[in-house]
VOPABA-693494 format. One line per field, with one value per residue (C-alpha): residue number from 1; x, y negated, z; chain. Coordinates in steps of 0.5 Angstrom, whole numbers. Layout:
N
pos <- (NUM;...)
xx <- (X;...)
yy <- (Y;...)
zz <- (Z;...)
unit <- (A;...)
END
This chain:
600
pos <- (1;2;3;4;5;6;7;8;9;10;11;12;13;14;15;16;17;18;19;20;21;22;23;24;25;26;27;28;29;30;31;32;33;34;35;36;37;38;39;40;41;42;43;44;45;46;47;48;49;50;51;52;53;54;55;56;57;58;59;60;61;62;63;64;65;66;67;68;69;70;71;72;73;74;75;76;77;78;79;80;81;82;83;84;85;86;87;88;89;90;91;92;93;94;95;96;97;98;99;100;101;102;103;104;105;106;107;108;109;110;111;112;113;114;115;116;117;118;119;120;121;122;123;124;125;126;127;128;129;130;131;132;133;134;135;136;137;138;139;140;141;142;143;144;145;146;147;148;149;150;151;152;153;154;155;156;157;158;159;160;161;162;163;164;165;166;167;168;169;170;171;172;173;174;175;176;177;178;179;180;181;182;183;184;185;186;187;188;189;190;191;192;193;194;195;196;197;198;199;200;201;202;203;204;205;206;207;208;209;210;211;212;213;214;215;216;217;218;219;220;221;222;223;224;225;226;227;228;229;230;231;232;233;234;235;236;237;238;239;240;241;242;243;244;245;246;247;248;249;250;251;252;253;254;255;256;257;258;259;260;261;262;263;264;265;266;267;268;269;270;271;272;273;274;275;276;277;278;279;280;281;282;283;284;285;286;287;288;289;290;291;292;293;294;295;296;297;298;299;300;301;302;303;304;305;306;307;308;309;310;311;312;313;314;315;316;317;318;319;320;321;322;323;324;325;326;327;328;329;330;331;332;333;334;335;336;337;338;339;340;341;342;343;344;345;346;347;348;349;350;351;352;353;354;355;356;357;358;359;360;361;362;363;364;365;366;367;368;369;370;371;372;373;374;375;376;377;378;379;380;381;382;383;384;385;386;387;388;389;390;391;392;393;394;395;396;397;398;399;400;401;402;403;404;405;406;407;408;409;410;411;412;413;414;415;416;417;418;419;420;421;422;423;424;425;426;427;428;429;430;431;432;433;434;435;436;437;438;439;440;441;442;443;444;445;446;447;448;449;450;451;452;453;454;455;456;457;458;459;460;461;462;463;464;465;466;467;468;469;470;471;472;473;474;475;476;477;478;479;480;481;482;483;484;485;486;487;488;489;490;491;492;493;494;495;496;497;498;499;500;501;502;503;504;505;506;507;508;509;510;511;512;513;514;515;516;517;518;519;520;521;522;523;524;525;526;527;528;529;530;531;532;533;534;535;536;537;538;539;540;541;542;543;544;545;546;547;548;549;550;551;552;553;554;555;556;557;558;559;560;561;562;563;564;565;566;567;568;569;570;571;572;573;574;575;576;577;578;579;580;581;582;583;584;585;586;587;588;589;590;591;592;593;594;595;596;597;598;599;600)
xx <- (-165;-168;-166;-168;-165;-162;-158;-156;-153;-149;-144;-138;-133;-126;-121;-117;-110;-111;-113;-107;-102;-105;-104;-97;-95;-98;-94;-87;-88;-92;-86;-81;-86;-87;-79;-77;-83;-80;-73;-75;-80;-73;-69;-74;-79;-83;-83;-90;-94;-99;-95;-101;-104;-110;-111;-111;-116;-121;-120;-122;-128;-131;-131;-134;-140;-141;-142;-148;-151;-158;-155;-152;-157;-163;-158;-160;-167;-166;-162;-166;-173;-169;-167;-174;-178;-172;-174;-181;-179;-175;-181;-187;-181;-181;-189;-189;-191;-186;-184;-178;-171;-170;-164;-159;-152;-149;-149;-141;-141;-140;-139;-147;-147;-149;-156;-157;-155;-164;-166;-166;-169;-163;-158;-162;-162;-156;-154;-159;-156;-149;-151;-155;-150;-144;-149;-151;-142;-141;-147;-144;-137;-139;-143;-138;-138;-132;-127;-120;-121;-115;-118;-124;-121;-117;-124;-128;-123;-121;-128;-129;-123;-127;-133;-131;-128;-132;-137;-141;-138;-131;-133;-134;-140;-144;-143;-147;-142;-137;-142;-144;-136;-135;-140;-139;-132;-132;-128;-122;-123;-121;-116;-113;-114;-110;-104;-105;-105;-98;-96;-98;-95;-88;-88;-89;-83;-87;-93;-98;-97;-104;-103;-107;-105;-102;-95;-93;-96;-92;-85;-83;-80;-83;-91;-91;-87;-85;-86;-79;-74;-67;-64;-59;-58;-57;-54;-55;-62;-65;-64;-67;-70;-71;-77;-76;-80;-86;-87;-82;-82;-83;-85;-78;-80;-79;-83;-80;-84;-83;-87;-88;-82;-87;-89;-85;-86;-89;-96;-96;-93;-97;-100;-99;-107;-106;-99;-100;-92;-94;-99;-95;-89;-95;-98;-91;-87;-80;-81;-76;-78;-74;-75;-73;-69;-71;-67;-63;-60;-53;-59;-61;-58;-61;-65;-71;-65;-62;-68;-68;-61;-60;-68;-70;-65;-60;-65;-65;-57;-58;-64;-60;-55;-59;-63;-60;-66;-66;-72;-77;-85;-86;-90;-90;-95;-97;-91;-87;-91;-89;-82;-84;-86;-81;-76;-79;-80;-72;-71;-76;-71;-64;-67;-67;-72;-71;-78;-83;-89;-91;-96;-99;-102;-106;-101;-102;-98;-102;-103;-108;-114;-109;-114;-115;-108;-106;-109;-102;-98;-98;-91;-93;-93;-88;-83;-85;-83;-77;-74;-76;-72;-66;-66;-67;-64;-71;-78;-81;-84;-90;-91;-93;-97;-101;-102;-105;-110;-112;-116;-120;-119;-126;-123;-116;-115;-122;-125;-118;-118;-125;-123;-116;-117;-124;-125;-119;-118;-111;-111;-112;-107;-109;-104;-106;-106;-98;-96;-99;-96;-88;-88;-82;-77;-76;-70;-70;-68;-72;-78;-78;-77;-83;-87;-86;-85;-91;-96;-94;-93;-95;-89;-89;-94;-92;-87;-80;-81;-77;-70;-67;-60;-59;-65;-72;-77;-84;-88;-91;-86;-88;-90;-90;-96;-99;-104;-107;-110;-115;-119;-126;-126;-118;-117;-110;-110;-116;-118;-120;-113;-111;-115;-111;-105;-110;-110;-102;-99;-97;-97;-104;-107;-112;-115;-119;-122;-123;-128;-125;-120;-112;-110;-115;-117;-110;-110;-116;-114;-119;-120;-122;-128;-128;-129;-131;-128;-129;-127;-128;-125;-126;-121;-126;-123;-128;-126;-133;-135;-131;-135;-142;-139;-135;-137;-137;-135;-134;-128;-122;-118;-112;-114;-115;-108;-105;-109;-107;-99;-99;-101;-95;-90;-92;-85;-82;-76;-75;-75;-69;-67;-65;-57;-56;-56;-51;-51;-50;-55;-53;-59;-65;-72;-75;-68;-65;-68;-74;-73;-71;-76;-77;-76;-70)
yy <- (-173;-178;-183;-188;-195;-192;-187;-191;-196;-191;-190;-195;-198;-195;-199;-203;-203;-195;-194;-197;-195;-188;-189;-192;-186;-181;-184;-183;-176;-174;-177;-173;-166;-167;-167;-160;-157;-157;-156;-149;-147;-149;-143;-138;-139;-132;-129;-127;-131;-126;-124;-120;-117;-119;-122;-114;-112;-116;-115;-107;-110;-114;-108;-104;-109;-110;-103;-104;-110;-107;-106;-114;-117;-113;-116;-123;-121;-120;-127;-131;-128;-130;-136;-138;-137;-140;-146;-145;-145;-151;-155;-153;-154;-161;-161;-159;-152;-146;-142;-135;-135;-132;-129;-130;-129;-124;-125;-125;-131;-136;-142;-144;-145;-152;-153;-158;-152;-149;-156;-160;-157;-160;-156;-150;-150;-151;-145;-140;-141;-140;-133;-131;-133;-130;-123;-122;-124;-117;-114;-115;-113;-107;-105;-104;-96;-92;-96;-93;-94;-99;-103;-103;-105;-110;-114;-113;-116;-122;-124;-125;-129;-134;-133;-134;-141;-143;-143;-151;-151;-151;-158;-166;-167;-160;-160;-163;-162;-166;-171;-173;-173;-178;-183;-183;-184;-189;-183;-184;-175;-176;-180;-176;-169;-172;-174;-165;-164;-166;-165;-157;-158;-161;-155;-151;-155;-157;-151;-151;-147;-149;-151;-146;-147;-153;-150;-154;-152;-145;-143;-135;-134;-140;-139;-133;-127;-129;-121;-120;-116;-116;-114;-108;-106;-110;-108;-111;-110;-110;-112;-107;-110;-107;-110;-110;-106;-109;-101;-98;-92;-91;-84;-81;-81;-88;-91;-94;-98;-99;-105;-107;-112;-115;-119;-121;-115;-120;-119;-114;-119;-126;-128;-124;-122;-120;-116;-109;-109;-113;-108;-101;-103;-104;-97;-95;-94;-97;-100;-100;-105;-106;-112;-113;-118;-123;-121;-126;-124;-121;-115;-114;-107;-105;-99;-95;-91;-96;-98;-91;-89;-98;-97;-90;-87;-93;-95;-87;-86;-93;-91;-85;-89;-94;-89;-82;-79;-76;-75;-81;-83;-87;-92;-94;-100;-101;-100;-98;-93;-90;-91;-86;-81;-80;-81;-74;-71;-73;-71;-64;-62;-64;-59;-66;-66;-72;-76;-72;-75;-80;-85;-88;-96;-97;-92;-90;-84;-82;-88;-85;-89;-95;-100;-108;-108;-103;-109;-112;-106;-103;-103;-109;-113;-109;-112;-119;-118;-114;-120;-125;-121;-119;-126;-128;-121;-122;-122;-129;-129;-134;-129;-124;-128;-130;-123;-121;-128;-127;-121;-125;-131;-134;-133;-135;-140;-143;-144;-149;-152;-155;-156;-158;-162;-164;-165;-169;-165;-162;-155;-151;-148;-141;-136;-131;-135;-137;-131;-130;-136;-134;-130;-125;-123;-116;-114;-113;-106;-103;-107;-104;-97;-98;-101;-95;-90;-90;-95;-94;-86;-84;-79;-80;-75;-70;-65;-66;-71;-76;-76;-80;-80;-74;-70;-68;-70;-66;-69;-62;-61;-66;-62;-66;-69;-74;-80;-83;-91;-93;-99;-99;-106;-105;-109;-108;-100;-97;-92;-86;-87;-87;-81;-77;-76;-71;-66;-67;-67;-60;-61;-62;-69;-74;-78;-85;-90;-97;-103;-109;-110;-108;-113;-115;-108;-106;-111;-111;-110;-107;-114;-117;-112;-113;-108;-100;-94;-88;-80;-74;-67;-64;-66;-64;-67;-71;-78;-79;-72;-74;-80;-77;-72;-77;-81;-89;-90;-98;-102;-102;-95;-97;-93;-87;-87;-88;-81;-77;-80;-77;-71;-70;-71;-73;-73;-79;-83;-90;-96;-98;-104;-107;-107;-104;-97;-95;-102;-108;-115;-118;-123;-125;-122;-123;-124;-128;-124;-126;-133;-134;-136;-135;-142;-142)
zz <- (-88;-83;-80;-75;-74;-68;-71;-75;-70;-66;-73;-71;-76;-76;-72;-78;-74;-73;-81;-82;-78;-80;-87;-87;-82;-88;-94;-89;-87;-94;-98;-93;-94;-101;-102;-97;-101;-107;-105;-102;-109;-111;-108;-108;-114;-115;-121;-122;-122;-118;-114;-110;-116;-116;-123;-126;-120;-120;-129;-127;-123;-128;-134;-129;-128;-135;-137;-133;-134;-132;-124;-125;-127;-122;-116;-120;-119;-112;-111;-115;-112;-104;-106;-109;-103;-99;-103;-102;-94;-94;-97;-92;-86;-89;-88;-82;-82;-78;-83;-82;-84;-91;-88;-81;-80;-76;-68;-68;-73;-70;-75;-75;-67;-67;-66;-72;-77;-75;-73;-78;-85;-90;-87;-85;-92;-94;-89;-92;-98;-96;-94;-99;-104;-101;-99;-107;-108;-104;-106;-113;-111;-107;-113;-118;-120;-122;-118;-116;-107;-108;-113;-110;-102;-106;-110;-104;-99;-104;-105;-97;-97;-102;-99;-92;-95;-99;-92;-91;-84;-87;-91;-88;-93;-90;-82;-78;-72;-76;-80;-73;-70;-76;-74;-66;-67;-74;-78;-73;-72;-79;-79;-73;-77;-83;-78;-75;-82;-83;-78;-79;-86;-83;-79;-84;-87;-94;-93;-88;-82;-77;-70;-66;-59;-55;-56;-51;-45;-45;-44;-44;-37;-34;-34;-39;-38;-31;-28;-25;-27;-31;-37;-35;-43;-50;-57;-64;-64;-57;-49;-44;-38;-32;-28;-21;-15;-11;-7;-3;-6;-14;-18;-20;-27;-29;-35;-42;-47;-54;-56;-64;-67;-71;-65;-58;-53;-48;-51;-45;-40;-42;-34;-28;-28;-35;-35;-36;-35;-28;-27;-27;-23;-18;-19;-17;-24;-25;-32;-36;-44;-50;-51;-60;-63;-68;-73;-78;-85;-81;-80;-86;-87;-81;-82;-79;-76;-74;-70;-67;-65;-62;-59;-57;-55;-53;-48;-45;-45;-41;-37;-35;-33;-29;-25;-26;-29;-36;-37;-37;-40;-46;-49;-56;-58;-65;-69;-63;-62;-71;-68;-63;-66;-71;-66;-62;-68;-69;-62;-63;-68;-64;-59;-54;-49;-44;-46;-42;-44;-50;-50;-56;-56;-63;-67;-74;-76;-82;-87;-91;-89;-87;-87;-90;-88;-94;-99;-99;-101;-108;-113;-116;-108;-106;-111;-110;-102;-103;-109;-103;-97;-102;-102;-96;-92;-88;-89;-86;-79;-83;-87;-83;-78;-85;-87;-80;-80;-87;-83;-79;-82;-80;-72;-74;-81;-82;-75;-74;-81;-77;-71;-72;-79;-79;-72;-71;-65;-61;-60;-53;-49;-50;-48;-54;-59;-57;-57;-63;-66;-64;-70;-72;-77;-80;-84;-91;-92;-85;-88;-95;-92;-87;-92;-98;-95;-89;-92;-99;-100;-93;-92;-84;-85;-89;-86;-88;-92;-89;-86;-81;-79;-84;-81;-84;-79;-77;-73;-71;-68;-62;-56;-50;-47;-51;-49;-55;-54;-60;-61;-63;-67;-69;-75;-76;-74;-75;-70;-75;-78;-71;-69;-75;-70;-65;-71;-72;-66;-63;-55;-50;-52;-49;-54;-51;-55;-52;-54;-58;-62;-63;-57;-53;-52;-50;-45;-41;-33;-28;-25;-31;-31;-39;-45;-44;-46;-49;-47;-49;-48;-55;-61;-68;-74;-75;-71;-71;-69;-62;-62;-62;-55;-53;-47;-45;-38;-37;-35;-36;-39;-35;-29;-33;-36;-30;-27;-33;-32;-25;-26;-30;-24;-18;-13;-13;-9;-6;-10;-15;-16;-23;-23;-16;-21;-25;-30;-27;-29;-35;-34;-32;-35;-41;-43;-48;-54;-54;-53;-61;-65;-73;-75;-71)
unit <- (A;A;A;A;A;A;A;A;A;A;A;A;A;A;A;A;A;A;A;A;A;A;A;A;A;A;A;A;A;A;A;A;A;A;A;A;A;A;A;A;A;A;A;A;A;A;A;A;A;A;A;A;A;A;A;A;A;A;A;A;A;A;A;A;A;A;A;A;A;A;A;A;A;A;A;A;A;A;A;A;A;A;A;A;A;A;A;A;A;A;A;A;A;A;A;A;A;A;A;A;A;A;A;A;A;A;A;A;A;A;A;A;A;A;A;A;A;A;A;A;A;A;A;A;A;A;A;A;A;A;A;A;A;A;A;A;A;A;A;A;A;A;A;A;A;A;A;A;A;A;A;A;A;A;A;A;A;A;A;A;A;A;A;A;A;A;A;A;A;A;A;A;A;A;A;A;A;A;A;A;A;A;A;A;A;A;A;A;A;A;A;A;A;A;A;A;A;A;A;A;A;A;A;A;A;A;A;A;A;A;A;A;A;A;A;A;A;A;A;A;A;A;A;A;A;A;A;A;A;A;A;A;A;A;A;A;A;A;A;A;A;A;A;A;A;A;A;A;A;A;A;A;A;A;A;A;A;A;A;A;A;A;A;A;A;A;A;A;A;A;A;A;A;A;A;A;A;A;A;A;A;A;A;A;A;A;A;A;A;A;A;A;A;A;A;A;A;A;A;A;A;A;A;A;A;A;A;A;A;A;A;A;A;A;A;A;A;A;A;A;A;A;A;A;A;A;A;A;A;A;A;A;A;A;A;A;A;A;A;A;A;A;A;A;A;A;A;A;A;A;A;A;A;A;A;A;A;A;A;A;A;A;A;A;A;A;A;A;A;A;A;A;A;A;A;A;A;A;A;A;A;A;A;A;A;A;A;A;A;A;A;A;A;A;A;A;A;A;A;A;A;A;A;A;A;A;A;A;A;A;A;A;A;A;A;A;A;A;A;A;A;A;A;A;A;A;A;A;A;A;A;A;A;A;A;A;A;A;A;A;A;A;A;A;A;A;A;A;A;A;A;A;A;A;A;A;A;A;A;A;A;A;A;A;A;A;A;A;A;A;A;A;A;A;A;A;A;A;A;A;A;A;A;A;A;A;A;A;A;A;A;A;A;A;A;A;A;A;A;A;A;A;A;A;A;A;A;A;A;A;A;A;A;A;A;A;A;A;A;A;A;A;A;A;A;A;A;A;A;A;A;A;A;A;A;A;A;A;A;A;A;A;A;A;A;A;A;A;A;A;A;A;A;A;A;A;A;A;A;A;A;A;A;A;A;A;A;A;A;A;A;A;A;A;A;A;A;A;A;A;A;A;A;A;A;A;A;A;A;A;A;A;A;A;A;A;A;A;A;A)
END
């Protein structure tokens, strides 16, 4: 690559009292680092040594290759003739002749943004051949005949977790954007993501725990999760807050929200342009949300009964206490929404018929088709968790969020490794990713239920075979009306695994299927003017079927659930207000709650 003398003028020394200021500060913490780190392998060392059981997949995919090297060595072929005319295309680049990409990456990548990447031929180069590399990695994977599903997910999964990492952008010596930072700054970026780096790793305490946001631009109850209201209701497992009015009058029915406790429930309370929570109380509900603990191991014998005699039905005795009325609407998000169901399936077969209506955001209910999630759940994974929660009482929250950012790791490890670390950059303030980051703990024996008997052995579709508080449960059984909320791009739940609830469920249900993925397409307000949904009458069994007669309306779907919820019930009565009813304000929203974090 060329350089003039003026080039080669703009790269600047580094500044010697910072280099060594630096280097001093990263022998201190490094020692610091090193010594917790091997405290905690101490007390909870694994006992395999491939805990996610990829050695054995990977064996079984490399068996099924071989026996047919004719297809291995044709995908060669293939790599080879690209790469050659790859080669060929660089060398009259160099002559000045214009030549055509061999390959470009997808539109929605954007680790090659920087202009250099086409501009200038080394790294032109050096961006093709990644992409043609990692295109014959998963052309070859892909191939392997004969493998189980499983297997096969599990090769195909791992293999872009290497192929993501082994990007040129991820690298100093390969990225334009940070070669030219380096020589701007004199290394100082360098030095600067070295001290990020440790600093991530101290609050990791000895593993690495990346900074995505600047964490100290947010307070929960000060510039998230500020819509007003108070908690009227708490027991072992959750606070129920009551959101005060802003209209005179309120529809009768009010409106319970089951959200996830993989996440804080605030997630649908971020700002007040976002806040889905802000936006019904403006429609007219009286919003009622469970806001869950951050389970410590005092909870670790808590189960999913648990969760549904101290979540569901605590929070409609204390609704009926707070309002007067028995019957309510309910929402459940994600994992909110699988305790829902099986909390009227429960409630079906105790004759209980105080919830009226049930809405479903992002919700698996059958877990055949689980997604990339399902890559971390067979017997040999599930041992290795449930040693670690024995151990423990729960599963860390920083396990969790690694889990789910593993699913889109170029957006959510690699791109602040870049930034971050190579860049030498703070983080931006962004509410999302605080949110994201302000992980939760889940009890050991709920979270060995959940994983085994949904993920692993799907039973919560299999009428009767699961029991809850002693009582077999069928979601058949569900007749209520029913809105179901899928995302086109969900990653963590699929919408065609979702769709599978429409042939369940017993009662009339709308299905609506949102664009983007399981948060940004739940949280999209009319204003924003974002992401289009889909409707359609007709439930086929085949979810794509009821994408082909479905039609696309744009914007927000918010407009059309609150359409579909009046027609449910109409009448309506003047405003309550939060601790004036039958329960008296224990505290302000959001609570006490939600402010525990998991590395508390």
């Amino acid at each position: 690559m060329s350089q003039d003398s003026d080039d080669k003028t703009s790269f600047r020394l580094p500044d010697p009292a910072v280099v060594s200021r630096t280097m001093a500060d990263v022998a201190e913490r490094g020692q610091r680092i090193v010594t917790d780190f091997l405290k905690r392998q101490g007390n909870e060392s694994a006992s395999s040594p491939d805990p996610l059981n990829i050695g054995n997949a990977f064996m079984e995919m490399t068996t099924r290759l071989m026996a047919n090297p004719a297809r291995l060595m044709q995908a060669q072929i293939g790599f080879w003739q690209d790469y050659l005319t790859l080669w060929q295309n660089t060398a009259r680049r160099m002559m000045g002749d214009p030549t055509q990409p061999v390959i470009e990456e997808a539109k929605t990548d954007r680790r090659f943004k920087d202009e250099a990447w086409r501009e200038n031929e080394v790294f032109d180069f050096i961006r093709q051949s990644y992409l043609l590399s990692a295109r014959f990695f998963t052309t070859v994977v892909e191939g392997a005949e004969g493998l189980d599903h499983k297997t096969a997910q599990k090769v195909d999964f791992y293999t872009r977790q290497f192929v993501d990492a082994m990007s040129p952008s991820n690298f100093l010596m390969t990225n334009p954007e940070v070669l030219r930072r380096t020589a701007e700054t004199g290394g100082e970026n360098l030095l600067k993501g070295l001290s990020n780096l440790l600093s991530d790793l101290e609050r990791g305490k000895g593993q690495l725990r990346i900074r995505m946001t600047d964490e100290t631009k947010f307070k929960v109850g000060e510039n998230i999760a500020v819509t007003p209201g108070k908690v009227v209701f708490r027991n072992d497992l959750m606070e129920l807050i009551q959101y005060a009015p802003t209209t005179e009058t309120v529809l009768k029915r009010p409106l319970l929200i089951i959200p996830p406790w993989i996440n804080k429930f605030y997630i649908l309370d971020l700002r007040p342009k976002n806040s889905f929570i802000r936006w019904a109380v403006e429609q007219g509900h009286t919003v009622f949300v469970i806001s869950w603990v951050n389970p410590d191991e005092k909870l670790a014998e808590k189960g999913f009964d648990d969760y549904m005699r101290e979540g569901p039905y605590a929070a409609l005795d204390a609704i009926e206490k707070a309002t007067g009325e028995k019957g309510a609407n309910v929402i459940g998000y994600c994992l909110g929404g699988t305790l829902l169901a099986s909390t009227l399936a429960h409630m079906a077969a105790k004759k209980d018929t105080r919830v009226k209506s049930a809405t479903f955001f992002t919700t698996m209910v059958d877990f055949e088709e689980a997604g990339e999630l399902g890559v971390f759940i067979d017997e040999e994974q599930l041992q290795s968790l449930e040693e670690k929660m024995q151990k423990r009482g729960f599963l860390d929250g920083s396990e969790m969020a690694t889990t789910f950012n593993m699913l889109r790791a170029n957006d959510l490890i690699w791109s602040f490794v870049v930034s971050n670390y190579l860049m030498g950059q703070e983080p931006f303030p962004f509410d999302l990713l605080y949110w994201n980051d302000d992980s939760t703990r889940m009890p050991a024996r709920m979270h060995s239920f959940y994983l085994r008997r949904m993920y692993q052995q799907n039973d919560l579709a299999r009428p009767g075979a699961i029991e809850l508080d002693g009582v077999p449960i069928d979601l058949r059984k569900v007749k209520l009306p029913t809105y179901i909320l899928s995302t086109r791009e969900d990653h963590i739940a699929p919408w065609k695994s979702t769709y599978r609830a429409t042939q369940i469920y017993g009662g009339k249900i709308r299905f609506v299927l949102a664009a983007s993925g399981h948060i940004a397409g739940v949280v999209n307000p009319p204003e924003s003017g974002k992401y289009s949904h889909w409707v359609g009458e007709e439930l086929p069994a085949d979810p794509d079927a009821w994408f082909r007669g479905a039609t696309e309306l744009s914007g927000s779907w918010w407009p059309d659930w609150q359409r579909w919820i009046m027609t449910q019930d109409k009448a309506m009565v003047p405003a309550r207000i939060p601790g004036e009813g039958g329960l008296t304000a224990l505290c302000d929203a959001p609570g006490d709650y939600v402010r525990v974090q998991a590395r508390d």
